[in-house]
C-alpha positions as CSV (number, residue, x, y, z in Angstrom):
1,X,0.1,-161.1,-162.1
2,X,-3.2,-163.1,-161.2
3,X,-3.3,-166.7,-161.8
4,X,-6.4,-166.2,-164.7
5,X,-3.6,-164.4,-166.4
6,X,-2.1,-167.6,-166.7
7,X,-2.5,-170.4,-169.5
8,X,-4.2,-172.9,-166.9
9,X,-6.8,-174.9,-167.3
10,X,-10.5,-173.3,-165.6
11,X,-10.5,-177.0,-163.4
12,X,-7.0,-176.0,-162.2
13,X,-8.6,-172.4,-161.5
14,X,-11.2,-173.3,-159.7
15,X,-8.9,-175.7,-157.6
16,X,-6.8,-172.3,-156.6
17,X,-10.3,-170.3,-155.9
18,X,-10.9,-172.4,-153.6
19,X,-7.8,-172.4,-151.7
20,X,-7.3,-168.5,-151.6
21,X,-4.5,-168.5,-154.4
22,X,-4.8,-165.2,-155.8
23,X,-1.5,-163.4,-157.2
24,X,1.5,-165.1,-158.3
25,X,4.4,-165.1,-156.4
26,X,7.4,-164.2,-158.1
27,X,8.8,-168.0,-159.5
28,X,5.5,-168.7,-160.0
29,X,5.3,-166.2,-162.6
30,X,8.5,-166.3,-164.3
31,X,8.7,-170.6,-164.3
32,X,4.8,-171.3,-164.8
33,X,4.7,-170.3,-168.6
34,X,8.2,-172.0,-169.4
35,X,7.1,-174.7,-168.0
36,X,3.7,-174.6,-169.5
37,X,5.9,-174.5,-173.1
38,X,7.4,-177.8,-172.5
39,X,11.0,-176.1,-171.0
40,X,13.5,-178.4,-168.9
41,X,13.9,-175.4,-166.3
42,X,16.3,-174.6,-163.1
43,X,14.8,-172.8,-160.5
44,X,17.1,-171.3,-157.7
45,X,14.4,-170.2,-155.2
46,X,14.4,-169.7,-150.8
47,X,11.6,-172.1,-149.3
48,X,8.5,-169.9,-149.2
49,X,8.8,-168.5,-152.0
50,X,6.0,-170.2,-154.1
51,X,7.8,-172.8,-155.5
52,X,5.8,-176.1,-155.3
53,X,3.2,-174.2,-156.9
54,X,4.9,-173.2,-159.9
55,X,6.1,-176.7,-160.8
56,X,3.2,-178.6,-159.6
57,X,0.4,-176.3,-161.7
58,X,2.2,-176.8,-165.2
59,X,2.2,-180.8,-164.4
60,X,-1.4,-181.0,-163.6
61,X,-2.3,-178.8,-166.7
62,X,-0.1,-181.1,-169.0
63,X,-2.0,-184.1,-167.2
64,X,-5.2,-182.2,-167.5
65,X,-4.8,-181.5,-171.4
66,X,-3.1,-185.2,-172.6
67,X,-6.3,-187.4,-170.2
68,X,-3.9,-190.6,-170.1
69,X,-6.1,-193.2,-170.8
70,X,-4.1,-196.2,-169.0
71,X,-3.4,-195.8,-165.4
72,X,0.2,-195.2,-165.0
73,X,2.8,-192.7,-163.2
74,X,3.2,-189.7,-165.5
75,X,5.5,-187.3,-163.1
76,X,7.9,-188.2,-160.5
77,X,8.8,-185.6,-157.6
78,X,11.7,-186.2,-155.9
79,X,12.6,-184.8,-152.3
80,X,14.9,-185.2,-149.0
81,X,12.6,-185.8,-146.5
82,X,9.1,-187.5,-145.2
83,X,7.5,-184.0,-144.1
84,X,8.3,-182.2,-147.5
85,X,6.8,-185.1,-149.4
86,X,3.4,-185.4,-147.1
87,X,3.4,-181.2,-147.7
88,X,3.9,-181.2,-151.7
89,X,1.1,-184.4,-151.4
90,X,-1.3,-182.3,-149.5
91,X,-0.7,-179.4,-152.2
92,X,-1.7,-181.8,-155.4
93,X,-4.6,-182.8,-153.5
94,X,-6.2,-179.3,-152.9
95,X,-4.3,-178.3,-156.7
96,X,-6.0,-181.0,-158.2
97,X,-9.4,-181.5,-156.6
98,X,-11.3,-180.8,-159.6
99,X,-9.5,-183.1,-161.5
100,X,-8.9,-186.7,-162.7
101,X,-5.3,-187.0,-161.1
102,X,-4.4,-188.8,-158.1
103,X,-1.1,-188.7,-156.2
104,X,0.9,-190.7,-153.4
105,X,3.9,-189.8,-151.1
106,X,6.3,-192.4,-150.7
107,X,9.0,-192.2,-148.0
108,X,10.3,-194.8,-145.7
109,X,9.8,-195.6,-142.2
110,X,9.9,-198.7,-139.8
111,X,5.8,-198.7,-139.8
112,X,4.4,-201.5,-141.9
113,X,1.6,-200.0,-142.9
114,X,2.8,-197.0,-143.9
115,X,4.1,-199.7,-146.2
116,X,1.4,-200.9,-147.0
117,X,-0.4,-197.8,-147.5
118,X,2.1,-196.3,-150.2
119,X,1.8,-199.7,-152.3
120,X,-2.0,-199.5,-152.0
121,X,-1.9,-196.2,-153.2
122,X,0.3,-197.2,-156.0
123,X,-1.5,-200.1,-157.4
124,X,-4.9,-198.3,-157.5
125,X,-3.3,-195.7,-160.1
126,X,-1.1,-193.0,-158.6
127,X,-0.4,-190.0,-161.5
128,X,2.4,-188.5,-159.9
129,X,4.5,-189.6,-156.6
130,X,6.4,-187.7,-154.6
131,X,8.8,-189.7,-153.3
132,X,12.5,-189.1,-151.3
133,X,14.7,-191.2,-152.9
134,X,15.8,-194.2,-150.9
135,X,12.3,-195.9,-150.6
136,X,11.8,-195.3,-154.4
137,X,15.0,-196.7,-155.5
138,X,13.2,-199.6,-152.9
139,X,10.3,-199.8,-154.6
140,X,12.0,-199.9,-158.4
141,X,14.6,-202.2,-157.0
142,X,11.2,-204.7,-155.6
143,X,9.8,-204.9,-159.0
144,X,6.8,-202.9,-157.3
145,X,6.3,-199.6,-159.2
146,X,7.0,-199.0,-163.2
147,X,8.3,-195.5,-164.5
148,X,8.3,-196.4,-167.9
149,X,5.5,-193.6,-168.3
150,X,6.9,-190.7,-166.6
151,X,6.5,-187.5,-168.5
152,X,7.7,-185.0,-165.7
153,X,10.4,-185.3,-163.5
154,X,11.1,-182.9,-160.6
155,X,14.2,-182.6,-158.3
156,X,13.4,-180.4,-155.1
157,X,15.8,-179.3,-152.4
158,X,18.2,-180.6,-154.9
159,X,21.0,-178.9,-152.2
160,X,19.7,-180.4,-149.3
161,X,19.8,-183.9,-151.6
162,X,23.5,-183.6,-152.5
163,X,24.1,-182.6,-148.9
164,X,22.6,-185.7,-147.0
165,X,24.3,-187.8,-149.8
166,X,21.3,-188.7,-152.0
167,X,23.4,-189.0,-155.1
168,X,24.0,-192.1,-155.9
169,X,20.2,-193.1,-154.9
170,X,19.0,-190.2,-157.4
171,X,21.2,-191.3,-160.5
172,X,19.5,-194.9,-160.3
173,X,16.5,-193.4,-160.2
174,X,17.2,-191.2,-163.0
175,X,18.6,-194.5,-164.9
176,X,14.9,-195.9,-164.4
177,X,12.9,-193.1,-166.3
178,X,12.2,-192.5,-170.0
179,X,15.0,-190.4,-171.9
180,X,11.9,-188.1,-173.4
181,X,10.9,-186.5,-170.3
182,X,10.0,-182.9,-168.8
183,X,12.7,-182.2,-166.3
184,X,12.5,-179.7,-163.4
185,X,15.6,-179.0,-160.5
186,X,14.5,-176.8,-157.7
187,X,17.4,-175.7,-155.1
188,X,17.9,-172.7,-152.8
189,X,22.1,-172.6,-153.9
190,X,23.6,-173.3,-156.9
191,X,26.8,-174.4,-156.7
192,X,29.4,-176.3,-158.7
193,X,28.0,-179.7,-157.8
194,X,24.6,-178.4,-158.4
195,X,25.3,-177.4,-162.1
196,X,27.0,-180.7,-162.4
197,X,23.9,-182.8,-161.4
198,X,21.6,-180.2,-163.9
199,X,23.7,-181.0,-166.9
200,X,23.3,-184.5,-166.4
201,X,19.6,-184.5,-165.8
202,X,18.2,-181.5,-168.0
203,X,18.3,-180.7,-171.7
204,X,18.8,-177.3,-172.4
205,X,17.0,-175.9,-169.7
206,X,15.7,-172.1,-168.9
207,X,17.3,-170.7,-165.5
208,X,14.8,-168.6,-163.1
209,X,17.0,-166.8,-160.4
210,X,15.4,-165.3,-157.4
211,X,17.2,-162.9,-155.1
212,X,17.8,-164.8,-151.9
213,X,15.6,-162.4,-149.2
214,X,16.7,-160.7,-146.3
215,X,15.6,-161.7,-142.8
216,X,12.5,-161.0,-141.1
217,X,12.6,-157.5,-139.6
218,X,10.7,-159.3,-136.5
219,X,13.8,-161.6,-135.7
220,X,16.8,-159.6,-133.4
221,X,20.2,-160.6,-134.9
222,X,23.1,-160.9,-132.4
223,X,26.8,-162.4,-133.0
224,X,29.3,-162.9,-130.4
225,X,32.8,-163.0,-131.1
226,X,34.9,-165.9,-129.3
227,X,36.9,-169.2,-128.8
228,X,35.8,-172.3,-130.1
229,X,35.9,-173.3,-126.3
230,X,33.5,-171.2,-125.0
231,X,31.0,-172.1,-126.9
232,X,29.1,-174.3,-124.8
233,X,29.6,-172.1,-121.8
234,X,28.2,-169.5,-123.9
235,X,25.0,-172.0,-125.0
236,X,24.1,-172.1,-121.5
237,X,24.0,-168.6,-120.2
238,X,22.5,-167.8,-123.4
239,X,19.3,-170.4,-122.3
240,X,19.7,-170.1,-118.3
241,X,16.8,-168.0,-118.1
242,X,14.7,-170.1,-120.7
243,X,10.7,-170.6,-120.4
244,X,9.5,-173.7,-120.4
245,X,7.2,-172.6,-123.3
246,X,10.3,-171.2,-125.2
247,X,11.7,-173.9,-128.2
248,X,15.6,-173.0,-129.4
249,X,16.9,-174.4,-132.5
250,X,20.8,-174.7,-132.3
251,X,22.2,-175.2,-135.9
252,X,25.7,-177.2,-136.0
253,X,27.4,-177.6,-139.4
254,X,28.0,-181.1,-139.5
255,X,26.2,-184.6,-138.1
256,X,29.8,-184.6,-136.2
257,X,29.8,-181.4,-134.7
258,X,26.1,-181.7,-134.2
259,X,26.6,-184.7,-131.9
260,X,29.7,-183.2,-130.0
261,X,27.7,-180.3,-129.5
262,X,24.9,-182.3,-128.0
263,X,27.2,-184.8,-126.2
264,X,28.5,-181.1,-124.4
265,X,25.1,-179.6,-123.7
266,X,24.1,-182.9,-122.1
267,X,27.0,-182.8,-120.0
268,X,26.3,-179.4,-118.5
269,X,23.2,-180.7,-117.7
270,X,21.1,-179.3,-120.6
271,X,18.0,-181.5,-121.8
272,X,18.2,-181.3,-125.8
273,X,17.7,-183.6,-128.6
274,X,19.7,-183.7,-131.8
275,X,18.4,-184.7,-135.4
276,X,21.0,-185.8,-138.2
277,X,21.5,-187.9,-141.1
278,X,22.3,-191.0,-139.1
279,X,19.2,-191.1,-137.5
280,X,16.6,-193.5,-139.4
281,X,13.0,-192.1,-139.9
282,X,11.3,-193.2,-136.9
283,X,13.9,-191.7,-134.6
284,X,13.7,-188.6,-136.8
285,X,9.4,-188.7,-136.5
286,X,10.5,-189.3,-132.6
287,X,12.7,-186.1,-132.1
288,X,10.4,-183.9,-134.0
289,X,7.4,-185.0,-132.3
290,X,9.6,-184.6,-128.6
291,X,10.4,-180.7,-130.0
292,X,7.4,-179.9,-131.2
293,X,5.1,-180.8,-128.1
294,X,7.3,-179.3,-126.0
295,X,8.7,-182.6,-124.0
296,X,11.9,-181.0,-124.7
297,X,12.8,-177.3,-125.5
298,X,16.4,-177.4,-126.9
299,X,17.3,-179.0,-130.5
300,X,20.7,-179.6,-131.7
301,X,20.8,-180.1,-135.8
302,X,22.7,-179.6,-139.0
303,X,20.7,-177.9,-142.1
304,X,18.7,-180.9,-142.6
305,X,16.0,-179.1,-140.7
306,X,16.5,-175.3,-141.8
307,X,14.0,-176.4,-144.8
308,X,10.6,-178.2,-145.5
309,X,9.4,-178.0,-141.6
310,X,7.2,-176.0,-140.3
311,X,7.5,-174.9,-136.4
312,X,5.9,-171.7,-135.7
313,X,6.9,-171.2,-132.2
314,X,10.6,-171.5,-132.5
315,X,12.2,-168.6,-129.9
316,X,15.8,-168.6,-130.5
317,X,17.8,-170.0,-133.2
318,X,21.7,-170.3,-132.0
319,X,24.2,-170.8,-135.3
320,X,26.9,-172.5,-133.3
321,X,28.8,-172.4,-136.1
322,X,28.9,-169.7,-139.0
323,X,26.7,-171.0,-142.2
324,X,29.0,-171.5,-145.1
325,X,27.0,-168.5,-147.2
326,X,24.2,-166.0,-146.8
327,X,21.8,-168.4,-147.9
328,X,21.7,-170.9,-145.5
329,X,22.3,-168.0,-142.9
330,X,18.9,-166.5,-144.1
331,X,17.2,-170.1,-144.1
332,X,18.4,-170.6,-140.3
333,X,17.6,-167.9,-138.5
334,X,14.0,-167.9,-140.7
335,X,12.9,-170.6,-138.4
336,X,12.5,-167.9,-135.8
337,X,10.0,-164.9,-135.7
338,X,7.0,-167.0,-137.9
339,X,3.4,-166.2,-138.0
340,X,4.1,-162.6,-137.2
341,X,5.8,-163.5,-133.4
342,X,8.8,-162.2,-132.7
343,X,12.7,-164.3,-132.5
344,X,16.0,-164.3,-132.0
345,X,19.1,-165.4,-134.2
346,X,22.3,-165.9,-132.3
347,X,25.4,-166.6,-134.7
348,X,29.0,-168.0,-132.2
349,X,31.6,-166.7,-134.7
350,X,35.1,-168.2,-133.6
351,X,38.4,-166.9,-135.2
352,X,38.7,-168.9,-138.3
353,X,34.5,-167.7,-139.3
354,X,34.7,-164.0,-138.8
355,X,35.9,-163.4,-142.8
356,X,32.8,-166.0,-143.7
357,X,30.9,-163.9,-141.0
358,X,32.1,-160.5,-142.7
359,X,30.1,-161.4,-146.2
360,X,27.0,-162.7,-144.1
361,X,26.9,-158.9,-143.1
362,X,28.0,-157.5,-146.8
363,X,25.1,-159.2,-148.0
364,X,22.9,-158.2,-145.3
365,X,24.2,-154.8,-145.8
366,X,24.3,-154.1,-142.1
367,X,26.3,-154.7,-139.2
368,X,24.9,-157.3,-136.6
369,X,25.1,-156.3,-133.1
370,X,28.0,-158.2,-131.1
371,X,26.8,-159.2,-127.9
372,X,29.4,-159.2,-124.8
373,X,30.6,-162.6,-123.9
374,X,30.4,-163.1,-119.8
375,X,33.6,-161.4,-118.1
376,X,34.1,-165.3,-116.5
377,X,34.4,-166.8,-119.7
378,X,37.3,-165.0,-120.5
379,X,39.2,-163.0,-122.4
380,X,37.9,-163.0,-126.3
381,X,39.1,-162.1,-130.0
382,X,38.7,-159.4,-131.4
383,X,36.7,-159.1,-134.7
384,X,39.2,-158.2,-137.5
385,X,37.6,-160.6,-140.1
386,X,40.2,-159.5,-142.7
387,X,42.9,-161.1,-141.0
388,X,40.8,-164.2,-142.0
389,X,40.4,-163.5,-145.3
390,X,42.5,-166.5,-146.6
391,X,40.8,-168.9,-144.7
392,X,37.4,-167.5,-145.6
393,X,37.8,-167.4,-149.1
394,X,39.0,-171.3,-149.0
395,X,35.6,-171.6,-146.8
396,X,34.1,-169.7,-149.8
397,X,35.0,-171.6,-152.3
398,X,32.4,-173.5,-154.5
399,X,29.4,-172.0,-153.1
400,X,26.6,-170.0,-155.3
401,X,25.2,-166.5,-154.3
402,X,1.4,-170.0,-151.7
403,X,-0.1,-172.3,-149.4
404,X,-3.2,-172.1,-149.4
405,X,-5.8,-174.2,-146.9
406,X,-5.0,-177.7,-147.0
407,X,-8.2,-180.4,-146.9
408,X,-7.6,-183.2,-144.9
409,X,-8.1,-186.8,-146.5
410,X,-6.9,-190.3,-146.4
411,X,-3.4,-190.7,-147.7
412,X,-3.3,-192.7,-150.9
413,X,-4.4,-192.4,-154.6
414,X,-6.9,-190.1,-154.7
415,X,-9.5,-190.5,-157.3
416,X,-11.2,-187.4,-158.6
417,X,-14.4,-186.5,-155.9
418,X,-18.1,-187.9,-157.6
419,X,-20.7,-185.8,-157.4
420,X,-18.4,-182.2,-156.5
421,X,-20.1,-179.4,-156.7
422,X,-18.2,-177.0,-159.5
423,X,-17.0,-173.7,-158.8
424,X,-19.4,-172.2,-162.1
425,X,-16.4,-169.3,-162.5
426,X,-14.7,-169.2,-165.5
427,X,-11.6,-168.1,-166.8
428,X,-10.7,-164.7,-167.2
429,X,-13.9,-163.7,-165.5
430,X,-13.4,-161.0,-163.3
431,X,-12.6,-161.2,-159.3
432,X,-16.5,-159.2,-158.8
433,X,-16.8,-158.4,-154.8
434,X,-14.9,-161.6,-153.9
435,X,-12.4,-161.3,-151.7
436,X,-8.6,-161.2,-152.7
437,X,-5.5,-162.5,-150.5
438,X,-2.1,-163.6,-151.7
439,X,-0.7,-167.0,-150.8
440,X,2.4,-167.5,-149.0
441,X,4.4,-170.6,-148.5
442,X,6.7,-173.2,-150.4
């Protein structure tokens, strides 16, 4: 399906012209018209999958068609991190460059005036924000920003949210906006505490269910079957022949294990950097920056970063520990092998993971390749994940089974461009000898 085949608005079309959006993706197809209708809706979508678009195009066309005549905030989008709410800001601005709407990102930060900056943007009339929730609950709490006009309310990530504790934070939100609202809740897993949070929030809402992908055929999967011990023995020969241009991405299950794990490497004499939770923004912006240059090749992190970031030269991606379901095994080892390069995913699977280990490959529907551990680590387990099937099942329990080009401008409320040429295509018209592409991304 082709976005003209859409009920949108032609400004909104022309806005996607111009950024190469072409065909729908999938979500985008199925949630656009329910949302379009008015619909509370639950989306359970991967990252990539088109799914900014397809909540952020039915906002703008409800903005488009009800021309608020008093500045105010009419949608809230809510997210768990800085970098996924500078991406979604990025994507109203090129959305909505033909239009009368203006956004602003609001996340915190030690940096003044970044500060500064979101409250400007604020006060000169901001249509939606896209804010994570701790420095909006700051704002609300300050007396600085009213939601008293919000007609559309979006939850992205909402998994990631719950994980990284953003509960309570959202529920006073939530307490803050208008009961006669649009509501939206966007997560890549739904479980129990998921469908908890949706009743709360939602009024008899549509469900769009994607299939969760499998990996990228570029990226080698390899598990090795051992102790718990000789794990970081295992890290190390694993990266002993390591490029200085090669990045690895070692994924840890908790903020605990994640700074054992880095506490160990460091100790062998391994220069990595671990992201968490417990680090504040600017040490976050600090360990991202360090990775992504280069200064240092080795990152140590829990889930917080299999989402929302883009790094495209990511070599290796080590699970230390087996994810807790398909999903987030798909969404780890998907940070490897992007923009058409090829990767490797390395999943440590000690005795107590090899029944969680055993549905990763059921869902897969193939058998990953078990490297051999070095003879001088020892003797290891073997792999009868059945034996485990107890502990696995307790592991189990509670889970659920397009960007286009971006334009750089000045972060802020954006007002609607004087003078901009318009793209004189209309609706429905046909595509003629113009080029057509499909949009990837979130």
């Amino acid at each position: 399906m082709t976005f003209e085949e859409l009920d949108l608005e032609d400004d909104i079309l022309d806005g996607l012209w111009d950024m190469n959006f072409r065909e729908c993706t999938p979500i985008q197809e199925q949630a656009i018209p329910l949302l379009l209708e008015g619909h509370d809706l639950i989306g359970c979508a991967q990252t990539g999958t088109g799914k900014t678009a397809a909540y952020l195009l039915p906002i703008l066309n409800h903005l488009l068609l009800d021309q608020p005549v008093d500045p105010a905030i009419h949608a809230v989008i809510m997210v768990p991190t800085r970098e996924l709410a500078q991406q979604i800001d990025q994507q109203v601005e090129g959305f909505a460059y033909y239009l009368p709407v203006s956004s602003v990102a609001i996340y915190g930060g030690s940096d003044g005036l970044v500060w500064e900056q979101q409250k400007k943007g604020i006060d000169a009339g901001a249509d939606i924000i896209i804010a994570t929730p701790g420095r909006l609950l700051s704002y609300i709490k300050l007396g600085l920003i009213d939601l008293s006009h919000v007609n559309h309310f979006v939850l992205d990530e909402a998994d990631r949210m719950l994980d990284m504790g953003f509960i309570d934070d959202i529920l006073q939100v939530i307490a803050e906006l208008p009961k006669r609202r649009q509501n939206m809740l966007f997560s890549a897993t739904m479980p129990p505490k998921i469908r908890e949070l949706a009743k709360k929030i939602l009024v008899d809402p549509v469900e769009v269910r994607l299939a969760v992908s499998k990996p990228n055929e570029n990226i080698s999967q390899t598990a090795y079957i051992c102790y718990e011990k000789q794990k970081p023995a295992l890290v190390q020969h694993l990266l002993a022949d390591l490029k200085p241009t090669e990045k690895v991405l070692i994924f840890a299950s908790s903020k605990i294990k994640v700074k054992e794990v880095y506490r160990i490497l460091r100790q062998r004499g391994l220069q990595v950097i671990d992201m968490h939770s417990d680090l504040d923004q600017a040490q976050r912006d600090d360990v991202m920056y360090k990775f992504k240059s280069g200064q240092i090749n080795v990152l140590v992190a829990t889930d917080i970063v299999s989402r929302g970031i883009d790094i495209d030269d990511i070599t290796i991606v080590i699970n230390y520990d087996v994810p807790h379901d398909p999903e987030d095994y798909v969404h780890r080892i998907g940070r490897t092998a992007r923009a058409g390069e090829k990767g490797s995913g390395v999943t440590f699977v000690s005795e107590d993971d090899q029944y969680r280990f055993a549905l990763i490959e059921q869902f897969l529907e193939k058998e990953i390749d078990k490297g051999s551990v070095p003879a001088d680590l020892g003797e290891t387990p073997e792999y009868h994940p059945e034996r485990y099937q107890r502990k696995g099942r307790g592991a189990q329990r509670g889970r659920g089974h397009g960007h286009g080009e971006k334009k750089n401008r000045p972060q802020g409320a954006r007002p609607r461009p004087e003078g901009s040429p318009k793209n004189h295509r209309h609706k429905h018209r046909g595509h003629g000898s113009r080029p057509r592409s499909q949009q990837t991304g979130n």
